[in-house]
TIVOFI-703645 format. One record per residue: x, y, z of N, C-alpha, C in turn. Coordinates in steps of 0.001 Angstrom, whole numbers, plus 500000, padded with zeros to 6 digits. Example, Ala and Ser with C-alpha at 12.3 -4.5 7.8 and 13.67 -1.06 7.14 Angstrom:
513190494310507800512300495500507800513200496700507800 512850497750507080513670498940507140512900500030507870 
END
This chain:
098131973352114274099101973425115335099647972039115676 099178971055116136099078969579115840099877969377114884 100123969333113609100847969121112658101938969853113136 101878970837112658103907971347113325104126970812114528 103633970401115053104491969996116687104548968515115840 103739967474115282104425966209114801105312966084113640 105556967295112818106591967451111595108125967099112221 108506967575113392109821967555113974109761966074114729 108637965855114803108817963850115568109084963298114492 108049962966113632108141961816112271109493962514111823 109989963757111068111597963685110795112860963273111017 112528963259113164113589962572113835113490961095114145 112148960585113920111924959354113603112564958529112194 112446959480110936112763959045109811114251959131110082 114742959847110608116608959578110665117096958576110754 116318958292112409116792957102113049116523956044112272 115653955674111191115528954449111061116237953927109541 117215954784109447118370954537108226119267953515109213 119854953774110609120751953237111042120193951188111921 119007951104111716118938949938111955118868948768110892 119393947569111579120361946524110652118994946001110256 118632945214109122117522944157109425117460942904110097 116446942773110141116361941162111060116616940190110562 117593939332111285117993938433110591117346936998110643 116980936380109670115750934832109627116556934047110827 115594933310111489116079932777112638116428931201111688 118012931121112641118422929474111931118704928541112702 118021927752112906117689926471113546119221925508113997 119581925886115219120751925535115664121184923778114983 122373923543114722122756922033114327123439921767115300 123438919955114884123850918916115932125330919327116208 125987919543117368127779919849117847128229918505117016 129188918598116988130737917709116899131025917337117880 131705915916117881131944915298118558132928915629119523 134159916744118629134765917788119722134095918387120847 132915919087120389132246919777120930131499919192121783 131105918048121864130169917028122865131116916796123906 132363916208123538133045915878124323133896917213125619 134008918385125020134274919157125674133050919780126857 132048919630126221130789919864127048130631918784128286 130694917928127890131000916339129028131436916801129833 133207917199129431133894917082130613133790918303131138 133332919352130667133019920552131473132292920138132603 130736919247132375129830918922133202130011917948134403 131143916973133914132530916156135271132424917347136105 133136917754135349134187918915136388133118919554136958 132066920382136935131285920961137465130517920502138369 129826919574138099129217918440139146130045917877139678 131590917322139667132206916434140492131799915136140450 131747914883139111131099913310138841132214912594138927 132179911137139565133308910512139742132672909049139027 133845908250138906134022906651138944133752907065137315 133452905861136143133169905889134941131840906363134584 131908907244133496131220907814132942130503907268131855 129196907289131727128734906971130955127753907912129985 127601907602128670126830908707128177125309907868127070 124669908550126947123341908040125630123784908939124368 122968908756123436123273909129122297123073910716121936 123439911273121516122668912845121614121068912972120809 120209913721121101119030914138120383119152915458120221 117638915443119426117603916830119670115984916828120764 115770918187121318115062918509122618114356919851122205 112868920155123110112413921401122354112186921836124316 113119921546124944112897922131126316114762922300126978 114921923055127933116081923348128190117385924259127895 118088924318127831118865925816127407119322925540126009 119271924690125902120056923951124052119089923395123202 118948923365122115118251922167121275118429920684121146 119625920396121385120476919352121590120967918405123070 120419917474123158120767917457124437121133915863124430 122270915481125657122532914245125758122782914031126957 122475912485127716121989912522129127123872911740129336 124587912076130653125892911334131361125340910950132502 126068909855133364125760909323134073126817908819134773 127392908814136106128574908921136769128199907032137873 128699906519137329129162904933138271129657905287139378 129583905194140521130253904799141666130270903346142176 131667902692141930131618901227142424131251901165143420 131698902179144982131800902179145767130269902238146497 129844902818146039128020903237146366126923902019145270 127217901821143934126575901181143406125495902264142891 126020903733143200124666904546142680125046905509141523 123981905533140884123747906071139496123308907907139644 124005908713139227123559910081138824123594910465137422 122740911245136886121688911166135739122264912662135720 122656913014134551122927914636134266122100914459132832 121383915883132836121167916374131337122331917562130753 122366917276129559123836918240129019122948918709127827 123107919952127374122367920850126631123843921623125107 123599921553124287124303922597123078122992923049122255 123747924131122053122947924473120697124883924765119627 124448924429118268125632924435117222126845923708117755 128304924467118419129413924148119012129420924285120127 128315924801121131128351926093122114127368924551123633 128345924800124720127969924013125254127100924693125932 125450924919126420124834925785127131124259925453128483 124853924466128982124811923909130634124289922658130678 123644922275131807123399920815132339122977921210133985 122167919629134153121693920117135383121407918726134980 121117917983136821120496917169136971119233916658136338 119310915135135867118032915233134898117132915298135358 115543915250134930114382915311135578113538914369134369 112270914072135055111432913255134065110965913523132706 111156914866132442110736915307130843112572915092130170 113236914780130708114459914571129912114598913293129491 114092912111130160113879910877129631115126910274129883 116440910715130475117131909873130843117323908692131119 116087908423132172115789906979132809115964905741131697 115225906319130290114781905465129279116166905621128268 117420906134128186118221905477127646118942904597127520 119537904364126515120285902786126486121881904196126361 122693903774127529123943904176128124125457903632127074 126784903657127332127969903414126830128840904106127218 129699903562127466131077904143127820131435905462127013 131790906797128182132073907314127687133787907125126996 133854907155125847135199907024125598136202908393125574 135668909478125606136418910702125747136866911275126795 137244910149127874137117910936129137138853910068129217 139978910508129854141226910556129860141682909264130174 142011908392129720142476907098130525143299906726131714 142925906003132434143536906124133837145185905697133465 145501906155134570147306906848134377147674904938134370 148612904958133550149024903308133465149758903306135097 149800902252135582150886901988136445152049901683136013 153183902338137201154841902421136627155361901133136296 156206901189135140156864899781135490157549899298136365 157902898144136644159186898153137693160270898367136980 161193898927138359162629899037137894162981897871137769 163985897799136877164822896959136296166148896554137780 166108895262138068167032894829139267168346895582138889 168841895881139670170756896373139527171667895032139579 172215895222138532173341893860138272173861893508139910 173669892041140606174304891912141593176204892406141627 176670893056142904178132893369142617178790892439143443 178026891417144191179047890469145379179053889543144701 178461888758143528178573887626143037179077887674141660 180206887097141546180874887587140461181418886229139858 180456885451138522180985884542138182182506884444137693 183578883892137808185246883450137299184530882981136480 185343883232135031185264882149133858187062881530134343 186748880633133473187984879967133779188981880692132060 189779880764132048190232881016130429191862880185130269 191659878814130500192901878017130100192408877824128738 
END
């Protein structure tokens, strides 16, 4: 009796398992592009509201945080003289957040550089060009 009541499970079991995909080998995310770093940056500006010059460390790779990849920014304020420490996270192209750093990110211990991908400040206008004076009007002489 046992047997016929499990003949109709294991059958509808065997159906189902034509339609699943196999598993696919897990692949070890790679280092972003420099596109891709840089778009992650300024996502993390904009999100935090980091002001004055930006600075960044080199990227690594990391076995803690939302990414494998991670690279620490750091926002100058002339005005304050104070330093904020972001961790920035990718895995492949894919920027996967940031958050304030903390002591297992090692921030403290990088050597920093200008970020260069961040927009250059707007030139100042030239001056206008003076308008030809109209009350002073040299005479040539033409004898």
């Amino acid at each position: 009796m046992r047997a016929l009541l499990m003949l109709p499970l294991c059958c509808t079991l065997a159906a189902c398992s034509e339609n699943l995909s196999p598993i696919k080998p897990y692949e070890r995310p790679v280092m972003p592009t420099t596109v891709a770093v840089n778009k992650g940056i300024a996502q993390t500006v904009a999100e935090e509201k980091i002001t004055g010059s930006i600075e960044m460390s080199d990227l690594r790779e990391t076995d803690h945080g939302p990414g494998r990849f991670m690279l620490c920014i750091r926002g100058v304020e002339p005005k304050y003289s104070r330093l904020t420490s972001y961790a920035v996270f990718f895995d492949n192209e894919d920027y996967k957040g940031s958050r304030m750093a903390v002591l297992i990110d090692d921030c403290e211990k990088q050597a920093y550089r200008p970020y260069v991908g961040q927009p250059a400040a707007a030139a100042p206008p030239a001056p206008a060009a003076e308008p030809p004076d109209r009350h002073h009007h040299k005479h040539q002489n033409t004898f």
